[in-house]
VOPA-189684 format. One line per field, with one value per residue (C-alpha): residue number from 1; residue in three letters; chain; z, y, x. Coordinates in pm, 1 decimal. Layout:
REM VOPA-189684
drenba: NUM, ...
kedo: ala, ...
palo: A, ...
w: Z, ...
v: Y, ...
u: X, ...
//
This chain:
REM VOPA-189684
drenba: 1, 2, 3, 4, 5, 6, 7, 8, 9, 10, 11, 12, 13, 14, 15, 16, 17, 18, 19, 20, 21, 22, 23, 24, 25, 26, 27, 28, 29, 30, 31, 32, 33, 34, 35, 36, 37, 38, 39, 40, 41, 42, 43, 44, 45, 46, 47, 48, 49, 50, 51, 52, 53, 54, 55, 56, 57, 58, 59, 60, 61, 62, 63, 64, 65, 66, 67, 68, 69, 70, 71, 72, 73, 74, 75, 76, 77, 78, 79, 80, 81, 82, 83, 84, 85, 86, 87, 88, 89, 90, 91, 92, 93, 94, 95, 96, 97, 98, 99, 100, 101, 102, 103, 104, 105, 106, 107, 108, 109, 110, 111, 112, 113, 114, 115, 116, 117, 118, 119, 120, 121, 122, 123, 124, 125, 126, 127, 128, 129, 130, 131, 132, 133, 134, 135, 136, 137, 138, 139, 140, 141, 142, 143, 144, 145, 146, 147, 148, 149, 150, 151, 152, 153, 154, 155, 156, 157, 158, 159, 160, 161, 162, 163, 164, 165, 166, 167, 168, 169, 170, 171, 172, 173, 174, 175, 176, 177, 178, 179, 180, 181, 182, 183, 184, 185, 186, 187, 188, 189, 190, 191, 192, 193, 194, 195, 196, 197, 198, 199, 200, 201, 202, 203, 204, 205, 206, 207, 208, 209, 210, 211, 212, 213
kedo: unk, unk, unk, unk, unk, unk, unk, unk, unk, unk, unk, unk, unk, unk, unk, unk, unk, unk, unk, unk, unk, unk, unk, unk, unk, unk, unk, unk, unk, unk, unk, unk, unk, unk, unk, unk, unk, unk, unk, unk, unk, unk, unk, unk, unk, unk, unk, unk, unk, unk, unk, unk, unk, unk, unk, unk, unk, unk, unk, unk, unk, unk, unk, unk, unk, unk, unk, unk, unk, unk, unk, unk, unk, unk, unk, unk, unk, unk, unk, unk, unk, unk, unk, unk, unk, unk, unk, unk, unk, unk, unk, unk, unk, unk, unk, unk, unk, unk, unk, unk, unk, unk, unk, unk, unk, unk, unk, unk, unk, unk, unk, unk, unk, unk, unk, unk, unk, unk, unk, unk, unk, unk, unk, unk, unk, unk, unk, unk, unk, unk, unk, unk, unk, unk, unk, unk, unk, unk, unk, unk, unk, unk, unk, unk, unk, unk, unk, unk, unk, unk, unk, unk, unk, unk, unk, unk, unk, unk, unk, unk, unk, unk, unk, unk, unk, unk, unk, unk, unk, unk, unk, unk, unk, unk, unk, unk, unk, unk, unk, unk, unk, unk, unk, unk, unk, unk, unk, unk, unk, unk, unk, unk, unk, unk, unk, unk, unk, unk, unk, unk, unk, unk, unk, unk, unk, unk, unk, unk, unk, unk, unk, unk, unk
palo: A, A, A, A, A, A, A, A, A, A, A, A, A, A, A, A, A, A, A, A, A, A, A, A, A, A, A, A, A, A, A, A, A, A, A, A, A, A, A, A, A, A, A, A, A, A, A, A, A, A, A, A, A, A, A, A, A, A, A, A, A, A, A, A, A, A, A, A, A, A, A, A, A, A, A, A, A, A, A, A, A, A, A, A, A, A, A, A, A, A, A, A, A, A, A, A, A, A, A, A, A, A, A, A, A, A, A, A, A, A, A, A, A, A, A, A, A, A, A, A, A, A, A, A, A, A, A, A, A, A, A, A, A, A, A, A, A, A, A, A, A, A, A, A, A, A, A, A, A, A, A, A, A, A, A, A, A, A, A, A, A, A, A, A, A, A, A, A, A, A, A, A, A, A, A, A, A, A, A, A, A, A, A, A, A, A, A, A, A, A, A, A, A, A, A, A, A, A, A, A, A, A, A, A, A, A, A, A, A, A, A, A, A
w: 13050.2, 13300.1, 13647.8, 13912.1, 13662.3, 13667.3, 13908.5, 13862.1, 13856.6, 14140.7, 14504.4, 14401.1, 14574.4, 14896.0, 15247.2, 15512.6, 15473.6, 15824.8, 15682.9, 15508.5, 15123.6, 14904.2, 14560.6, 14236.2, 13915.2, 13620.3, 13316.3, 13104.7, 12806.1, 12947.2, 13264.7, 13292.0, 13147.5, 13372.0, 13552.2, 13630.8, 13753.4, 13963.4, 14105.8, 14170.3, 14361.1, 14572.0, 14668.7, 14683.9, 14966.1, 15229.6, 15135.9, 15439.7, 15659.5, 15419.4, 15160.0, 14781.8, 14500.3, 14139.5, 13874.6, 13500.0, 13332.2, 12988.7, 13139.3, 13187.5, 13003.9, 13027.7, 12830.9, 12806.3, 12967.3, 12803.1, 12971.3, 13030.2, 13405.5, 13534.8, 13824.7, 13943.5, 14028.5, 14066.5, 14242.3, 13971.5, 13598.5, 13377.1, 13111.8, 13246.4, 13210.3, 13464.1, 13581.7, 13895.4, 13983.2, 14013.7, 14210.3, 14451.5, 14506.5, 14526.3, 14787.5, 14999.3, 14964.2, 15215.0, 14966.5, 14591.4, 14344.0, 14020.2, 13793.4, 13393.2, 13120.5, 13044.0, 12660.9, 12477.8, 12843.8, 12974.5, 13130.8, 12907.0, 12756.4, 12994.9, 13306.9, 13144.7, 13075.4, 13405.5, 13575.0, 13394.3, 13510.9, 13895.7, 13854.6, 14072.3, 14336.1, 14382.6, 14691.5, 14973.3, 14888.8, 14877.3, 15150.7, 15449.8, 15155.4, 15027.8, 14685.4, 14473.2, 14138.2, 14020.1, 13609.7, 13378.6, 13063.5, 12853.5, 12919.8, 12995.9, 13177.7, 13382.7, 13271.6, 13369.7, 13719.3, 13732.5, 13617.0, 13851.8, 14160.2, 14020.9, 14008.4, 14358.8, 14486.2, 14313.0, 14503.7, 14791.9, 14901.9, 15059.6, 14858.5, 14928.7, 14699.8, 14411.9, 14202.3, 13826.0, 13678.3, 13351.9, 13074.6, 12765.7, 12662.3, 12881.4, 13151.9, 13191.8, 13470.0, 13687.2, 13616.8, 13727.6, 14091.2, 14182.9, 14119.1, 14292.3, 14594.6, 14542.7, 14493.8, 14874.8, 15046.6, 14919.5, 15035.9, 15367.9, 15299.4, 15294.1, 15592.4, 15802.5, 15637.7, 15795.6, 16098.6, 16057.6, 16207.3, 16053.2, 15790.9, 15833.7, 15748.6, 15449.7, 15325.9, 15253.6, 15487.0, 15767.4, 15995.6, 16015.7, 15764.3, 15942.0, 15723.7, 15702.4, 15607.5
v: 9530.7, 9291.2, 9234.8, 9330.9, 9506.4, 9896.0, 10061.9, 10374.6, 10574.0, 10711.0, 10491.9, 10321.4, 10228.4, 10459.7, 10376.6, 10265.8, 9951.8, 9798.6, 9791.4, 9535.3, 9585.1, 9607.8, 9555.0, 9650.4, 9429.5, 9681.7, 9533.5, 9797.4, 9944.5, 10272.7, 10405.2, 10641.3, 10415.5, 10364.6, 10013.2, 10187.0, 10489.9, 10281.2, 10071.4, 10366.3, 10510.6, 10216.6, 10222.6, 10646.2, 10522.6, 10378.7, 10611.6, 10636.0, 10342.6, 10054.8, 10048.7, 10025.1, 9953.9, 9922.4, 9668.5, 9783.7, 9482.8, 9687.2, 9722.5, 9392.4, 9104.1, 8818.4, 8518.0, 8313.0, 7976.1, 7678.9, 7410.2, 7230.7, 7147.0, 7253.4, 7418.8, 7086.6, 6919.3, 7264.4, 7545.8, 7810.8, 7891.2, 7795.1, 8077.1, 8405.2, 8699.9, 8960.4, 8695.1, 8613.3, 8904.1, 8946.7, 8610.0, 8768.1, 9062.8, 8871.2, 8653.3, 8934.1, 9155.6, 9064.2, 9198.4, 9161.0, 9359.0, 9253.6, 9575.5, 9477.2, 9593.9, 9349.7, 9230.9, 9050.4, 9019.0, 8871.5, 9003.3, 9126.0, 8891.0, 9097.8, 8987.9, 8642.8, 8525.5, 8706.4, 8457.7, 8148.8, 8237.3, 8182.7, 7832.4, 7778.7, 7971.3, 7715.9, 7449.7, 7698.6, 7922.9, 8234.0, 8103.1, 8377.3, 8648.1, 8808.5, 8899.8, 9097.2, 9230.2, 9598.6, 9533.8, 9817.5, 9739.8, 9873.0, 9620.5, 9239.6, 9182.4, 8872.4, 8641.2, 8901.2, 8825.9, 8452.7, 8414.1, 8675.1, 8484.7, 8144.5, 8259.4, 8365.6, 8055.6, 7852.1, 8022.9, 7951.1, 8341.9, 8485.4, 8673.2, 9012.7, 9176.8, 9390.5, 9654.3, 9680.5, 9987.7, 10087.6, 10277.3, 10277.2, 10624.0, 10700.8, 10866.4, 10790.6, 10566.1, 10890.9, 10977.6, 10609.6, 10750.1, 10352.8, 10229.5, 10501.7, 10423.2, 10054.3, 10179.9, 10316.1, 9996.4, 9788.4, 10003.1, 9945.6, 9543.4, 9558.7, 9734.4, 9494.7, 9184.3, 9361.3, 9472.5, 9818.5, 9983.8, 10241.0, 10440.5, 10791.5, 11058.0, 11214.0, 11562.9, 11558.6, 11278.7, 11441.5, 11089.4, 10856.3, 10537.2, 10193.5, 9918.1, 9795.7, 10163.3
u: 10188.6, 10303.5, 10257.1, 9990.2, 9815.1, 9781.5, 9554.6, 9388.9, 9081.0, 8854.3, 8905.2, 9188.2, 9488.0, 9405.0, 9363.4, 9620.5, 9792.9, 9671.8, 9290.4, 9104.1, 9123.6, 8824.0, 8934.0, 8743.4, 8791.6, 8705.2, 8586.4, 8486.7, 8695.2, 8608.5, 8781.0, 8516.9, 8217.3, 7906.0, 8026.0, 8330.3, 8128.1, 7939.5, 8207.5, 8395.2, 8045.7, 8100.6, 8438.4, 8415.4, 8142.4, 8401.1, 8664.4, 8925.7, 8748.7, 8928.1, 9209.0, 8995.3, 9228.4, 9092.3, 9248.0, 9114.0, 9139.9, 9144.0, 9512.2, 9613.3, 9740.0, 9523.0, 9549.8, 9224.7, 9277.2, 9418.4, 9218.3, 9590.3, 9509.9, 9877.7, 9657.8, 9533.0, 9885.1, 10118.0, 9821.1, 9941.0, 9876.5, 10191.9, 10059.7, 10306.1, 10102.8, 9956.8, 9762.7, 9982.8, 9967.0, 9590.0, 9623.0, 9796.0, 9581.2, 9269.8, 9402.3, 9494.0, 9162.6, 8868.1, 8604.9, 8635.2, 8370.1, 8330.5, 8202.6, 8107.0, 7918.5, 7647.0, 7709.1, 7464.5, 7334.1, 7609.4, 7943.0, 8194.7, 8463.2, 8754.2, 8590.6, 8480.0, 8860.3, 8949.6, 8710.3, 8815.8, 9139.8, 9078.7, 9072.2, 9392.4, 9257.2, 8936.0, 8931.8, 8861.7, 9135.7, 8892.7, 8683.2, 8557.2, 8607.9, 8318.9, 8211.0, 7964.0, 7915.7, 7873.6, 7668.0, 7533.2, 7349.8, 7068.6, 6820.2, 6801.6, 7126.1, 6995.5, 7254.6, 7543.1, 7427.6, 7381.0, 7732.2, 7875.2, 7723.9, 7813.2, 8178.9, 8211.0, 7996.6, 8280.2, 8541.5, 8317.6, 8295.2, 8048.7, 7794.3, 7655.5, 7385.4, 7499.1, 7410.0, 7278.2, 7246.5, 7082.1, 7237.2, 7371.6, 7517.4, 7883.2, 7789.6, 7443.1, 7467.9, 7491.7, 7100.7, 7034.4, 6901.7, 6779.6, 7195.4, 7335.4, 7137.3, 7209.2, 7613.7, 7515.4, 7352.1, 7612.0, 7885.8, 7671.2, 7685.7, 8041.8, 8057.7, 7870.0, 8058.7, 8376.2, 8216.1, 8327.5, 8018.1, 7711.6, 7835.4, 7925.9, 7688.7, 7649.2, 7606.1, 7216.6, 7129.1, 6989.8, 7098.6, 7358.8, 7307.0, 7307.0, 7400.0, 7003.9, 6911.0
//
């Protein structure tokens, strides 16, 4: 396909258009696969207090980069794909969350071109935004994170803490009780990066969340 790239799945394109966007970069082959799950855990979190939208890269058409350096004189890629159009909706989110599988430890080769790709949008162009990551993986998924925070510190974002689940079966991620608490405090981070106050309560709860509970 070609253009913005589809969006779909559970939080996506909802909220009203006056509120910050929090968008969710989907890795994972799977629309329903655990980094997806737990993304969309995230962005189910601040439901109706900012617009979430959710870009499944399994959707898009994303050539890996060329290594031409068109960028460095022109500030856009020359290769026409659906690209663009991601550049366009990462520049006009406040909050961008990265969600993966971690592959042979490391993020998966979607979100690795999708990466590369930012190039043009380096020298402050993504500056005051914030970023964070959203990785499940059996075991050993270290690297997955290093390179998720070294992206967004070369876009010079803001980082808030994110969440790693562990599974490896679809649908595991759900019995993961430590990520779907961590789904919940960074739904809180994001909250207090955007100043939107405590979180609502939940059914269960007992209190209203702050974002440092």
């Amino acid at each position: 396909m070609t253009g913005e790239g589809r969006q779909g799945g559970r939080g996506a394109g909802s909220g009203p258009a006056d509120r910050p966007l929090v968008l969710g970069v989907a890795g994972s082959a799977r629309k329903h696969g655990n980094s997806a799950t737990l993304l969309a855990a995230v962005l189910d979190e601040l439901a109706g207090e900012v617009r979430t939208e959710t870009v499944f890269l399994a959707d898009c058409d994303i050539r890996p980069c060329t290594g031409c350096h068109y960028c460095e004189t022109h500030g856009s890629c020359r290769l026409e794909d659906d690209m663009s159009g991601l550049h366009r909706r990462l520049l006009a989110a406040e909050v961008i969350l990265l969600a993966s599988p971690a592959y042979m430890g490391g993020l998966c080769s979607r979100v690795q071109a999708f990466m590369e790709r930012t190039w043009p949008l380096r020298k402050g162009r993504m500056a005051g935004k914030a970023g964070s990551y959203v990785v499940a993986g059996r075991r050993r998924i270290g690297a997955a994170i290093s390179l998720a925070e070294e992206f967004f510190t070369r876009l010079r974002m803001t980082k808030l803490p994110g969440v790693l689940g562990y599974a490896f079966e679809p649908g595991r991620i759900a019995a993961d009780a430590e990520a779907m608490t961590g789904a919940r405090r960074l739904a809180d981070e994001i909250r207090a990066h955007l100043r939107l106050g405590p979180a609502r309560p939940r059914a269960g709860d007992g209190k209203e969340r702050t974002p440092n509970g």
